[in-house]
Wavefront OBJ file of the C-alpha trace (Angstrom):
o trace
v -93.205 154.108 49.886
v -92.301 151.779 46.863
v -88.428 150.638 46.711
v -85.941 152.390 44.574
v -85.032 149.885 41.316
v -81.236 149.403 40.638
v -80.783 147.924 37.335
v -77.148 147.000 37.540
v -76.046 145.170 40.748
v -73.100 146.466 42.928
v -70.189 144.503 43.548
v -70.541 143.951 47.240
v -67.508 142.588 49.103
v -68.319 140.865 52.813
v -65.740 141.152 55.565
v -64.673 140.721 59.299
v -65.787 141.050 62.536
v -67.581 143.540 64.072
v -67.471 145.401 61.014
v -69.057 141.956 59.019
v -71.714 142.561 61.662
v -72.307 145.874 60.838
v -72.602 145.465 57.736
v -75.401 143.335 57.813
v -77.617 145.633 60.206
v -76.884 148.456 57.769
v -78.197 146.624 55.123
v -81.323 145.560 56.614
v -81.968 148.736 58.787
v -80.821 151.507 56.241
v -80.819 150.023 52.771
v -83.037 147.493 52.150
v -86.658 149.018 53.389
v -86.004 151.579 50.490
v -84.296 149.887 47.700
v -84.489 147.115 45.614
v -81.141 146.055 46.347
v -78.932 144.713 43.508
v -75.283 143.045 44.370
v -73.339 140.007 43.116
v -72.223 139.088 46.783
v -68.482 137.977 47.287
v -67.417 136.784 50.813
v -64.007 138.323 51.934
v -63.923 137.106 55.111
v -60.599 135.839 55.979
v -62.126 132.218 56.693
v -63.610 132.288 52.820
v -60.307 133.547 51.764
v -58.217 130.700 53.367
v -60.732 127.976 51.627
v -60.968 129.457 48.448
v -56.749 130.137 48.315
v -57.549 133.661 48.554
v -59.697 133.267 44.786
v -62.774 135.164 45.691
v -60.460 138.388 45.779
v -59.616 137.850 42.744
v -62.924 137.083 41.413
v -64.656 140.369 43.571
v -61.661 142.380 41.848
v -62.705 141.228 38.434
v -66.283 141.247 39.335
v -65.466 145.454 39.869
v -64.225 145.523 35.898
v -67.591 143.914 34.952
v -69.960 146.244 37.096
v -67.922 149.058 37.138
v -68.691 149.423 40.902
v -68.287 147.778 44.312
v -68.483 148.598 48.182
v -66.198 146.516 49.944
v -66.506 146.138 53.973
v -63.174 145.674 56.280
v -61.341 143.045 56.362
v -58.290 141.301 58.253
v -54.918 141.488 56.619
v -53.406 138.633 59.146
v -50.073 138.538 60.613
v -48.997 135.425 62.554
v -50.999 135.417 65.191
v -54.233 135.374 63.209
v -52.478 132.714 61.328
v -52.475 130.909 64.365
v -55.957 132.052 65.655
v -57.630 131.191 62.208
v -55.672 127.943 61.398
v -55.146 129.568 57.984
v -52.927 127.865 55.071
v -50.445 130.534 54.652
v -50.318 133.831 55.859
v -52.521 135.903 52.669
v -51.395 139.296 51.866
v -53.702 142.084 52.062
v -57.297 141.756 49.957
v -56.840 145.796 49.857
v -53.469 144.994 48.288
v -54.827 142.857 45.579
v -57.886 144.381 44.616
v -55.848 147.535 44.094
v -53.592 145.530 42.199
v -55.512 144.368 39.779
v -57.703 147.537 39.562
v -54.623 149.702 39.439
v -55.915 153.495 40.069
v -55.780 156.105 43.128
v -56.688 156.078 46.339
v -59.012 159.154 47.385
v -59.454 159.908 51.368
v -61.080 162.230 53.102
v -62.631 163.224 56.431
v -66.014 163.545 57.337
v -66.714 166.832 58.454
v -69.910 167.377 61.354
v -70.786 170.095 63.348
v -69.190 169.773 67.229
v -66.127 167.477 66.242
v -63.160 170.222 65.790
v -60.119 169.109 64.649
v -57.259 168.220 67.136
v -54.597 170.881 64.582
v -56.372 174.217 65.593
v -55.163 175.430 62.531
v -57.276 172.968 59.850
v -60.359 174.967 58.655
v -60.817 172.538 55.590
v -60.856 169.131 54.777
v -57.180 167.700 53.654
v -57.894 164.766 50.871
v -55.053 162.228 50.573
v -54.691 160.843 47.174
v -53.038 157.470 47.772
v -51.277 155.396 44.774
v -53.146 151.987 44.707
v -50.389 150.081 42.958
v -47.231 148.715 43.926
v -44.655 149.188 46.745
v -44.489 147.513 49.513
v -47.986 145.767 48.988
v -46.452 144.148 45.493
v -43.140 143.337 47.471
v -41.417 139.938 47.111
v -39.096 139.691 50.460
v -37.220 137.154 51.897
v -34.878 135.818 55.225
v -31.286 135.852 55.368
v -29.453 133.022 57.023
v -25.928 133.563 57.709
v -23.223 135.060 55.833
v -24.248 136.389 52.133
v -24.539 138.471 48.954
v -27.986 139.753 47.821
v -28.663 140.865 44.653
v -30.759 142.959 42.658
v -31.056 141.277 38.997
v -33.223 142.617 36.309
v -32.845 140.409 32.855
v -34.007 141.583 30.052
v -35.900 140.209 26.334
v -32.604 139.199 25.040
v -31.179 137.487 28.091
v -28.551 140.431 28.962
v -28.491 140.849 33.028
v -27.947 144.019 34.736
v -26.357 143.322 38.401
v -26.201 145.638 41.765
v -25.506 144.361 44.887
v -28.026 145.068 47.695
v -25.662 144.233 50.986
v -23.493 141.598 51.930
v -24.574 140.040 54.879
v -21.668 139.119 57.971
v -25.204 137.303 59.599
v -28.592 136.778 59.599
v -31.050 139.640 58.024
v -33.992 140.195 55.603
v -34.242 141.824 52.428
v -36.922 143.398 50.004
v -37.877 143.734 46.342
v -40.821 146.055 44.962
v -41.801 147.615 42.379
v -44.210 150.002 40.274
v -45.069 150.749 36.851
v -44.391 153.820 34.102
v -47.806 153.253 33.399
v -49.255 153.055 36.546
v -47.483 156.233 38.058
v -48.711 157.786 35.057
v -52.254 157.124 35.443
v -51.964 157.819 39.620
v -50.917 161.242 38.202
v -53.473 162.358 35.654
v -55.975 160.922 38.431
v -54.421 163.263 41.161
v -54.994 166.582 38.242
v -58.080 165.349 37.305
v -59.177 165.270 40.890
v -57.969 168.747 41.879
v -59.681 170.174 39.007
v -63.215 168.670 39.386
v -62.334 170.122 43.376
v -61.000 173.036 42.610
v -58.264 172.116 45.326
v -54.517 172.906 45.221
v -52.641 169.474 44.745
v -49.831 168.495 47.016
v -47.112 165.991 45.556
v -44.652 164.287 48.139
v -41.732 162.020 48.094
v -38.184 161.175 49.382
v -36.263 161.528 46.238
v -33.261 162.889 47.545
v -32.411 159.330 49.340
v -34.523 157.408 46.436
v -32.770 158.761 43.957
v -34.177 156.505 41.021
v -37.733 154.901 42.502
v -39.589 158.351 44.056
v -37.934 160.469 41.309
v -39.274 159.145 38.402
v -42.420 159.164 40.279
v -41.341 163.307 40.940
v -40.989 163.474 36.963
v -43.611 161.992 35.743
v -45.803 164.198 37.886
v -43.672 167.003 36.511
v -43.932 166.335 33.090
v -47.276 165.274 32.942
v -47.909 168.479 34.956
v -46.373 170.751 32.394
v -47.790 168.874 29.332
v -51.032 168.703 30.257
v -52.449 170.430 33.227
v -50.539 173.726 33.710
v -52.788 176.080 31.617
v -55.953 174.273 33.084
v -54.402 174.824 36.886
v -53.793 178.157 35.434
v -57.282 178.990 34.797
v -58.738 177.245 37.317
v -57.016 179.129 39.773
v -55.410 176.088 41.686
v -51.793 175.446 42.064
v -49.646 172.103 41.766
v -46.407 171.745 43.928
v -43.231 168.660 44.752
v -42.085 168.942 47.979
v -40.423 166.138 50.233
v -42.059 164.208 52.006
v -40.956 165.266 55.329
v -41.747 168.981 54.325
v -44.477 168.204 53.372
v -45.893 166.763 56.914
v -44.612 170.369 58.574
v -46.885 172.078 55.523
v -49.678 170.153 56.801
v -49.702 170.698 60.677
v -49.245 174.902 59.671
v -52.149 174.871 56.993
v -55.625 175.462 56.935
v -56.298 172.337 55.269
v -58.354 172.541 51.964
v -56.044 170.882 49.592
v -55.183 167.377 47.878
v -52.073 165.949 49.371
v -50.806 162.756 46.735
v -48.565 160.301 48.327
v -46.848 156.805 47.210
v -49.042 153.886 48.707
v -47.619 153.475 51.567
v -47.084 156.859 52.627
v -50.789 157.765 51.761
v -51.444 154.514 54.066
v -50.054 156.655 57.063
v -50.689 159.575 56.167
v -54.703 159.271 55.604
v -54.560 157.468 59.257
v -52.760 160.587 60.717
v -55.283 162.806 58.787
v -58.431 161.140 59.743
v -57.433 160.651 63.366
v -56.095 164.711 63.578
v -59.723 165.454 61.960
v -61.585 163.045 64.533
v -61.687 159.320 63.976
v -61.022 157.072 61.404
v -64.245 155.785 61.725
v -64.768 159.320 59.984
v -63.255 159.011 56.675
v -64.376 158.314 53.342
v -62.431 156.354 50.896
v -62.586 155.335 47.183
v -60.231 153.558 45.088
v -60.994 155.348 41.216
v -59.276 153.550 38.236
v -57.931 155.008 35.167
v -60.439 152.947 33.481
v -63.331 154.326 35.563
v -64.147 151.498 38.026
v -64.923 152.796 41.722
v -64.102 150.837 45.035
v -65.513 152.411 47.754
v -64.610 151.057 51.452
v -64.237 152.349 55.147
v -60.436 153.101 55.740
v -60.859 151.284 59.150
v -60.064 148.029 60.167
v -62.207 145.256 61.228
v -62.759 146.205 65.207
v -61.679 143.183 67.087
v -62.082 144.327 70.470
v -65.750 145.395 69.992
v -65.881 141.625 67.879
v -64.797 139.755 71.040
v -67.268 141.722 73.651
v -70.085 141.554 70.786
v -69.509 137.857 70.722
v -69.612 137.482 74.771
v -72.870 139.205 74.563
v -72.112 142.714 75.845
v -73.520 145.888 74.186
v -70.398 147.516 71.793
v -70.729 151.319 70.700
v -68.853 150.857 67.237
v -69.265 153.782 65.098
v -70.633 152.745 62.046
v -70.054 156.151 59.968
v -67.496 155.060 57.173
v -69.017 151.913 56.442
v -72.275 153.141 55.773
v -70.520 156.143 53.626
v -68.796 153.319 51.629
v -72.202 152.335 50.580
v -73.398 155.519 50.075
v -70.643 156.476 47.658
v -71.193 153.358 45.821
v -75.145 154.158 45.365
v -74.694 157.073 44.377
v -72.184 156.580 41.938
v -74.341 153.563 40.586
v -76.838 155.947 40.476
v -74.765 158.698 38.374
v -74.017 155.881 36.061
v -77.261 154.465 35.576
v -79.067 157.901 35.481
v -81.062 156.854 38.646
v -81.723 159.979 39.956
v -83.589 158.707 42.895
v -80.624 156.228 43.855
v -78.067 159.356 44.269
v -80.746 161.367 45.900
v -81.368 158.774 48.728
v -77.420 158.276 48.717
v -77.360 162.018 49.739
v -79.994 161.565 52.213
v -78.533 159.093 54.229
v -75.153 160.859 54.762
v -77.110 163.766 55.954
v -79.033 161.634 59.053
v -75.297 160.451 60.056
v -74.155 163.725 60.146
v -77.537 165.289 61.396
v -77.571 162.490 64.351
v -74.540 163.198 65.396
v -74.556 167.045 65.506
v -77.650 166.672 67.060
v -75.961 164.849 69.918
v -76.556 160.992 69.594
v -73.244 159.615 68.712
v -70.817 156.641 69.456
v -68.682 156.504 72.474
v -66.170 157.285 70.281
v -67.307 160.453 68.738
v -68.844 161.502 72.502
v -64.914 161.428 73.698
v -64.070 164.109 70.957
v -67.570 166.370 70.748
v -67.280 169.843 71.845
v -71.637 169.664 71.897
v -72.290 170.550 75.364
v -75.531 168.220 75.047
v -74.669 164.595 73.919
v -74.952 160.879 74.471
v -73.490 157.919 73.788
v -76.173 154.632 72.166
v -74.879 151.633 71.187
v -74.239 150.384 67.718
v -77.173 149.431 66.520
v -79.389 152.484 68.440
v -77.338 154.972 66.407
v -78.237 153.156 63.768
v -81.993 153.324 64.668
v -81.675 156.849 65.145
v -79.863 157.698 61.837
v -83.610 155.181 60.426
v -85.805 158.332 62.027
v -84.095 160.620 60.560
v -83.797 159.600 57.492
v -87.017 158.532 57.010
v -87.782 161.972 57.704
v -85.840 163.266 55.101
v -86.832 160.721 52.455
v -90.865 162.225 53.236
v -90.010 165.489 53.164
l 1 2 3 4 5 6 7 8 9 10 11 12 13 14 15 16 17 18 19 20 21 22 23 24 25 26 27 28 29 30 31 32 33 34 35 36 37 38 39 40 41 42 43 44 45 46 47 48 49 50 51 52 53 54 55 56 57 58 59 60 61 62 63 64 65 66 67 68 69 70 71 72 73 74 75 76 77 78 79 80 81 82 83 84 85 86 87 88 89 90 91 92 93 94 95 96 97 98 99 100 101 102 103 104 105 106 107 108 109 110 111 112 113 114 115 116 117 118 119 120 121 122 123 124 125 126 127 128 129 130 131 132 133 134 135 136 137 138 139 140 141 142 143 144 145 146 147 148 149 150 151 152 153 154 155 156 157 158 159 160 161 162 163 164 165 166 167 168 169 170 171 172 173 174 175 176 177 178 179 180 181 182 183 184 185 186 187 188 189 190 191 192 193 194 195 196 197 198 199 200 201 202 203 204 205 206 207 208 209 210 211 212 213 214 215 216 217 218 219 220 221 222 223 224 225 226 227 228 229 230 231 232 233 234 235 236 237 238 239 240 241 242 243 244 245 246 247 248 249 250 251 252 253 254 255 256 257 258 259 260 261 262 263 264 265 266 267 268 269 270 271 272 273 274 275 276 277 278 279 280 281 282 283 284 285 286 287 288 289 290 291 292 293 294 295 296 297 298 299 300 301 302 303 304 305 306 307 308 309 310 311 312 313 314 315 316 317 318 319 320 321 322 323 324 325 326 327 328 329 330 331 332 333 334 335 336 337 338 339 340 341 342 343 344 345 346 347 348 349 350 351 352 353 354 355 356 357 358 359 360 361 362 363 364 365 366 367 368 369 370 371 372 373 374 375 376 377 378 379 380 381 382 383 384 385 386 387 388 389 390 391 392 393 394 395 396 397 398 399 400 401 402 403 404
């Protein structure tokens, strides 16, 4: 069987741990006996990101504007005791963080569905999709310690020098304060991505915020929607048959638990954060979850929603056997091929893309899974393989598939 040809590469972003080693048995098992693979590499690993100042982010976000599209594996946003662990410089914010950042755009999220694996709300017929703004928030913030008595302030100063003045707290002792912020633009674009989104699903879209304590930051995010809403999308909605809807954020959550899924759900980054977690998990696993970051400029970042797996790192290292379930990572690649493939009218590309998702699913539902997925499986017949035998046994199916 001769190799599939890409003729633009794939912005392919390295990672951590046991997903770092994952990633490289997926590409040698499951991608690169049938294609031709193309990618301008860029190491995210949190070493590579200590010695380069945290640069190659940059340069893999920017790499993403050239190509269009990238797959990006997991990787460690550290606190202090990875600080410690990896003798880092400084403690880096989160490589999610920037990319989104720079790439601006929304977050889409949603579960993988497979036969056997029912979802923990008996209620959820449907997938839920949480559409997660990539800008801003807390993962922009600027924060800082108090020592001792204090005033903080919030000071914005304008073109002409003219300050406006509110006081955040004054401090009797020690404490900690936050800045963040977003964008008119940005909000704007996170909205006309959520509408478009719905209406290429034909899903009802979900808005949610806190506006009645945020008075100023989550509504204007509430209006915009609104008035975007009404200028724009109403009399598509309309025909489409779909629905759009505010609601707070907390009623939101009770919505969710009583429906039958089948629905977008936007949220403000941080709440989408959470809220994809809580989805994925209620639906199986987040090792079950696809993600990908879409800008308003049409550049696609597709990752697994999972962190890195440091328990399974340290046994893998020790020599024992893990059973890490590989499903999301190998979607993120997926979703990049085949969206390389859309874009590069490689039919053959997307076609294999579609293949491969069907051997994960069809190995699984035909009862070899990780330990993970055997915990949750309602398949009367079923075993647990280690990593890299279900990845063997998603090969043999596959390679069925690609004969057939």
């Amino acid at each position: 069987m001769s190799k599939i040809r890409m003729t633009t590469p794939l912005v392919e972003m390295d990672g951590d741990e046991m997903t770092r080693v994952i990633w490289q048995w997926i590409k040698e098992m499951l991608l690169e006996p049938y294609i031709d693979l193309k990618t301008e590499y860029y190491d995210l690993g949190l070493k590579n990101r200590d010695a380069t100042d945290d640069q190659v982010t940059i340069d893999a976000a920017e790499a993403t504007k050239k190509y269009g599209v990238a797959v990006k594996c997991a990787t460690i946003t550290p606190n202090a005791e990875r600080v410690k662990e990896y003798n880092l410089k400084q403690m880096w914010k989160s490589p999610n963080g920037t990319i989104r950042a720079i790439l601006d755009g929304t977050v889409f999220r949603e579960p993988i569905i497979v036969k056997g694996i029912d979802p923990f709300v008996r209620t959820w017929k449907r997938p839920i999709v949480i559409a997660r703004h990539a800008y801003g928030d807390v993962y922009k913030n600027v924060e800082m310690s108090v020592t001792g008595p204090g005033k903080a302030e919030l000071v914005c100063t304008d073109k002409s020098g003219k300050e406006t003045r509110m006081t955040i707290h004054d401090f009797d002792d020690d404490g900690i304060i936050m800045g963040m912020h977003n964008t008119q633009k940005s909000i704007e674009s996170f909205a006309r991505a959520c509408f478009n989104y719905a209406l290429d699903r034909k899903m009802d879209l979900w808005f949610a915020t806190k506006d009645t304590i945020s008075k100023t930051y989550d509504h204007r995010f509430k209006d915009i929607f609104q008035d975007i809403y009404e200028a724009e999308y109403r009399d598509k909605f309309e025909k489409a048959g779909i629905t759009y809807f505010y609601t707070l954020i907390d009623d939101a959550v009770a919505r969710v638990v009583r429906s039958e899924g089948g629905f977008i759900w936007a949220c403000k980054n941080y709440d989408g954060d959470v809220m994809s977690d809580m989805v994925a998990s209620a639906f199986g696993s987040l090792a079950m979850m696809t993600s990908v970051l879409v800008s308003p400029e049409g550049y696609y970042e597709y990752e697994a929603a999972h962190g890195t797996v440091m328990r399974h790192y340290y046994r893998h290292l020790e020599g024992h056997e893990t059973s890490t379930n590989s499903v999301a990572t190998i979607f993120a690649w997926t979703g990049a091929l085949r969206k390389r493939g859309e874009l590069d009218n490689i039919p053959e590309l997307s076609k294999f893309a579609d293949n491969l998702e069907k051997a994960c699913k069809l190995t699984i539902e035909e009862g070899i899974m990780t330990k993970d997925l055997v915990a949750l499986s309602v398949l009367e017949d079923k075993k647990a393989v280690n990593t890299k035998d279900f990845l063997i046994e998603i090969k043999k199916r596959l390679d069925k598939l690609c004969e057939a």
